[in-house]
Backbone as CSV, one residue per row, in Angstrom:
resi,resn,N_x,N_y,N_z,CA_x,CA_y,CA_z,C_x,C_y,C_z
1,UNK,118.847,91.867,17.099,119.636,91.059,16.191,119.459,89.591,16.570
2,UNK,119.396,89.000,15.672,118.613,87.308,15.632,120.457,86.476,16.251
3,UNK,120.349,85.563,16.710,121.741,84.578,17.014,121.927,84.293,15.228
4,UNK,120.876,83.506,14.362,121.540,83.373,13.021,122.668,84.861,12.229
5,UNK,121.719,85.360,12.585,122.770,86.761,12.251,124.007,86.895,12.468
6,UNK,123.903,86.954,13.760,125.259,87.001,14.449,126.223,85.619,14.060
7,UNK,126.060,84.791,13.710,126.732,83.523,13.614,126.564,83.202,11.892
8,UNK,126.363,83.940,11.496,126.471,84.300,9.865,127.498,83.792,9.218
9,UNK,128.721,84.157,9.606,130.093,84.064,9.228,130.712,82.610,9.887
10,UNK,130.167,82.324,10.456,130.912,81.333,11.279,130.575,79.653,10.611
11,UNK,131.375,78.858,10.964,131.320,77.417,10.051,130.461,76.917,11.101
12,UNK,129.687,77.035,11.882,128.053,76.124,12.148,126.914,76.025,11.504
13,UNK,126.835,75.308,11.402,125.701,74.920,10.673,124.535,75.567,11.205
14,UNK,123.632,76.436,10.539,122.949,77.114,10.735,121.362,76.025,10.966
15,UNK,120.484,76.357,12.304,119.367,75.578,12.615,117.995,76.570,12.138
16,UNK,116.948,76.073,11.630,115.676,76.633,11.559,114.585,75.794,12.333
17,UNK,113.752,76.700,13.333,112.852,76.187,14.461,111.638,75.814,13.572
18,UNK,110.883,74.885,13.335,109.438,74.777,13.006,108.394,74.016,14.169
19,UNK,107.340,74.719,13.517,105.915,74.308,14.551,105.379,73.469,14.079
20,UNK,104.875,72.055,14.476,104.597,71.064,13.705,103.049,71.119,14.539
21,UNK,102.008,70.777,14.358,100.961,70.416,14.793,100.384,69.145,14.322
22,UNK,99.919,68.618,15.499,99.753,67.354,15.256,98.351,66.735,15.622
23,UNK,97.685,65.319,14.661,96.692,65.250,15.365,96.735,63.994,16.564
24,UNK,97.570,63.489,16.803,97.416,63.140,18.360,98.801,63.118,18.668
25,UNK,99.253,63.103,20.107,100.625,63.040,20.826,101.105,62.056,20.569
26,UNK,100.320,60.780,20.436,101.376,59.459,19.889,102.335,59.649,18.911
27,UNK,101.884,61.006,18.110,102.699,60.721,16.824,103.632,62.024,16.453
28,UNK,104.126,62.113,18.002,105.778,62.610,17.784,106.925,62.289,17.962
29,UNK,106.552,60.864,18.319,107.989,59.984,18.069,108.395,59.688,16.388
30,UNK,107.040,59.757,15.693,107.264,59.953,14.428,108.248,60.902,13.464
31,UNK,108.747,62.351,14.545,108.945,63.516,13.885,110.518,63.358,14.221
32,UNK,111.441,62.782,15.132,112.352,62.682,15.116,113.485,62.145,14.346
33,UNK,112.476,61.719,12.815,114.043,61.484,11.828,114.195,62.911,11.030
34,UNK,112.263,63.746,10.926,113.500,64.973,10.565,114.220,66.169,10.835
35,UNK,114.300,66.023,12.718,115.339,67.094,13.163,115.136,66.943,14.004
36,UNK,115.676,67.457,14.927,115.264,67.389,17.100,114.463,68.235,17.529
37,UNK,113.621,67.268,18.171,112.109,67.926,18.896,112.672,68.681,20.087
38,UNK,112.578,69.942,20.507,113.142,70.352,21.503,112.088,70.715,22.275
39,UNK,110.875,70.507,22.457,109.388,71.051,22.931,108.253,70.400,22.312
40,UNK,107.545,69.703,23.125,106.086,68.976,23.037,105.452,69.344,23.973
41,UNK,103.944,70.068,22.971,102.751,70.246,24.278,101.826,68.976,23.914
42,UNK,101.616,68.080,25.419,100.767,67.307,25.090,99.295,67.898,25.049
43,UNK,98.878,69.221,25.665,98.020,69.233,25.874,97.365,69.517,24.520
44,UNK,98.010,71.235,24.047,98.241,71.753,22.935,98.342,70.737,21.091
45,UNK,99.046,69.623,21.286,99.308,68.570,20.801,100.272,69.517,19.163
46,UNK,101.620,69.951,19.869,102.685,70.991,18.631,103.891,70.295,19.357
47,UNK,104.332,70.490,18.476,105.961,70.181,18.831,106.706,71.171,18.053
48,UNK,107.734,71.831,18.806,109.180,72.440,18.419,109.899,71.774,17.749
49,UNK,110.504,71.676,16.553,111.491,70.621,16.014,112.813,71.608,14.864
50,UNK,113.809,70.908,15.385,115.134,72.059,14.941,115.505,70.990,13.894
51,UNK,115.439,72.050,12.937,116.689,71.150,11.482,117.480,71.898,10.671
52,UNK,118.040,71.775,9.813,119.258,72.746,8.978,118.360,73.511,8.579
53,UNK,119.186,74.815,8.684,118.134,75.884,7.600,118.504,75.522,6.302
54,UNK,119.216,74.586,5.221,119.563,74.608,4.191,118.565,73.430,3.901
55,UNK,117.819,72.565,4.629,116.782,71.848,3.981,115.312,72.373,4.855
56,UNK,115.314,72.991,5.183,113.935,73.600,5.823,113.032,73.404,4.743
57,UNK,113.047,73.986,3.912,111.781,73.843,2.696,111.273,72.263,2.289
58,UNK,112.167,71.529,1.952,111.943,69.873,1.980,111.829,69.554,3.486
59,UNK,111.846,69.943,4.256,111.609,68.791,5.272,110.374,69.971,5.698
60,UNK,109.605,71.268,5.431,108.518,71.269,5.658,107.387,70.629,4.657
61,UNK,108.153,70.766,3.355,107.155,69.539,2.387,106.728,67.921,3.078
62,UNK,107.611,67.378,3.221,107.544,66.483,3.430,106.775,66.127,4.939
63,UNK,107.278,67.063,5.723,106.165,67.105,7.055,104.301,67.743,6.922
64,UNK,104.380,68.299,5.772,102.891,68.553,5.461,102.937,67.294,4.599
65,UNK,102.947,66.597,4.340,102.662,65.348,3.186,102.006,64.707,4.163
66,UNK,102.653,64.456,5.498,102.250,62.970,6.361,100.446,63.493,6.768
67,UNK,100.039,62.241,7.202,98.770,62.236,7.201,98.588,62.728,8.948
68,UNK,99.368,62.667,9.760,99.077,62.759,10.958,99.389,64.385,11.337
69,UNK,100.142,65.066,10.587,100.469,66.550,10.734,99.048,67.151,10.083
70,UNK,99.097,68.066,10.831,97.988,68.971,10.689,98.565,70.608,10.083
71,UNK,99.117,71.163,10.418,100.271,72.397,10.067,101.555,72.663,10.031
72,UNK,102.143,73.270,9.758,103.826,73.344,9.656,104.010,74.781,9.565
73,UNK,104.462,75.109,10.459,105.126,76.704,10.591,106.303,77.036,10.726
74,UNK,107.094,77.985,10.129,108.321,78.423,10.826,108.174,79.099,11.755
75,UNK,109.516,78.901,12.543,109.221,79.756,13.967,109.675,81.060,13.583
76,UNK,109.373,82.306,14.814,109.460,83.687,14.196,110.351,84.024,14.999
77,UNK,111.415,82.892,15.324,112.589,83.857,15.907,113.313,84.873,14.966
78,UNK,113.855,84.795,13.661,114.449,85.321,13.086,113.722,86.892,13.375
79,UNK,112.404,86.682,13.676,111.665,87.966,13.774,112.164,89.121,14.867
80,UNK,112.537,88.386,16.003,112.971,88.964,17.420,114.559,89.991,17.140
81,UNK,113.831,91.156,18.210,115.083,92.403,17.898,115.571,91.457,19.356
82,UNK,116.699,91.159,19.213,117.277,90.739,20.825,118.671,92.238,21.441
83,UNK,118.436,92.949,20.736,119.327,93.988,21.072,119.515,94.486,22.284
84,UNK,120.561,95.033,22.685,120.116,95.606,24.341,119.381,96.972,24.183
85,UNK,119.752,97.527,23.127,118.665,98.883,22.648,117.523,98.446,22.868
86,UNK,117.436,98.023,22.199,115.658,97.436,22.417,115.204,97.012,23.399
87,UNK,115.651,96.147,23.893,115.224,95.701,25.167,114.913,96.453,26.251
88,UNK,116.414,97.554,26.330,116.110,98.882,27.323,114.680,100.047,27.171
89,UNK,114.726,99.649,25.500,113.571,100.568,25.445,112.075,100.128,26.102
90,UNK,112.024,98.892,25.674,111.058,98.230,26.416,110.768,98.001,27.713
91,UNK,111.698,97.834,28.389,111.791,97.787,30.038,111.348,99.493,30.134
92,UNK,112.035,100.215,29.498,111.872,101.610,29.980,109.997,102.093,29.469
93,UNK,109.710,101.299,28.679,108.096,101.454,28.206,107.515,101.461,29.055
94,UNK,107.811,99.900,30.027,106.994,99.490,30.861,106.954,99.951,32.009
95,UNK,108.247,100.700,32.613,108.383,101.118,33.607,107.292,102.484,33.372
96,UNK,107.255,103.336,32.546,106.656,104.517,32.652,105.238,104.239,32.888
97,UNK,104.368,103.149,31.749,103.280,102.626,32.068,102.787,102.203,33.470
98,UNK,103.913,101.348,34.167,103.873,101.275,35.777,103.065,102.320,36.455
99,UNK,104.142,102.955,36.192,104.424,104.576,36.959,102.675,105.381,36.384
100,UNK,102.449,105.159,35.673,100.871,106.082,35.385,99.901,105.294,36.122
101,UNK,100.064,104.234,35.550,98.898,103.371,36.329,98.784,103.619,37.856
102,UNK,100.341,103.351,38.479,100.039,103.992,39.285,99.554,105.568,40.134
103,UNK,100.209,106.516,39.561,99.875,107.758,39.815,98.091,108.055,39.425
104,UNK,97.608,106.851,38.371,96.092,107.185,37.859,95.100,106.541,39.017
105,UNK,95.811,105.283,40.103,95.161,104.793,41.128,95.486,105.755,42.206
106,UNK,96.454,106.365,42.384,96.387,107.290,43.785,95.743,108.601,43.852
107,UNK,95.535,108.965,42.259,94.885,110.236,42.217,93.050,109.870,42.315
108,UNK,92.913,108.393,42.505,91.893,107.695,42.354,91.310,107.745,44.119
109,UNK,92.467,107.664,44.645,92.061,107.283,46.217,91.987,108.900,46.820
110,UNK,92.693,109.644,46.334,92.500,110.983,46.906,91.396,111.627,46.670
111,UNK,90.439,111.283,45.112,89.750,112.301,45.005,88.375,111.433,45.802
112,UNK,88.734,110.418,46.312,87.125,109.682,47.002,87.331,110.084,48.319
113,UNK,88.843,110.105,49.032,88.801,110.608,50.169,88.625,112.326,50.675
């Protein structure tokens, strides 16, 4: 279950994450009138930038308009199960995978010795 979800009902103002790509690092001081940059890779040259989900669509227009942006993505949190179900299931995935890998290396050392 996503945090927007959960905070559905509630009077906050709801945030949407976008991926801005850029063509050089100088020009993300540029991106801060339309929402807060919470993450810049200089190397990468993207920035994280949070704004209302009720103007997301205009302020990704308008961020593909500029000449120095290169892409505009939404972020795929809404995508993420953050459940503890899930999560357990996953830890419990990985643990079993552990567990073969290992039992597939010791049955590895026995049959050479």
């Amino acid at each position: 279950m996503s945090i927007n979800q959960d905070l559905q009902d509630t009077p906050i103002t709801k945030r949407q994450g976008l991926i801005v790509y850029l063509d050089s690092a100088s020009n993300q001081y540029k991106l801060r009138h339309y929402g807060d940059i919470v993450y810049f890779s200089k190397k990468m040259c993207y920035c994280v930038l949070y704004t209302d989900q009720k103007e997301i669509d205009q302020v990704m227009q308008k961020l593909t308009s500029l000449d120095f942006v290169k892409k505009v993505e939404k972020s795929g949190e809404e995508n993420l199960d953050l459940s503890s179900s899930h999560i357990e299931q996953q830890i419990t995935e990985m643990a079993q995978a552990a567990e073969d890998k290992l039992l597939k290396e010791q049955e590895k050392l026995e049959h050479l010795s």
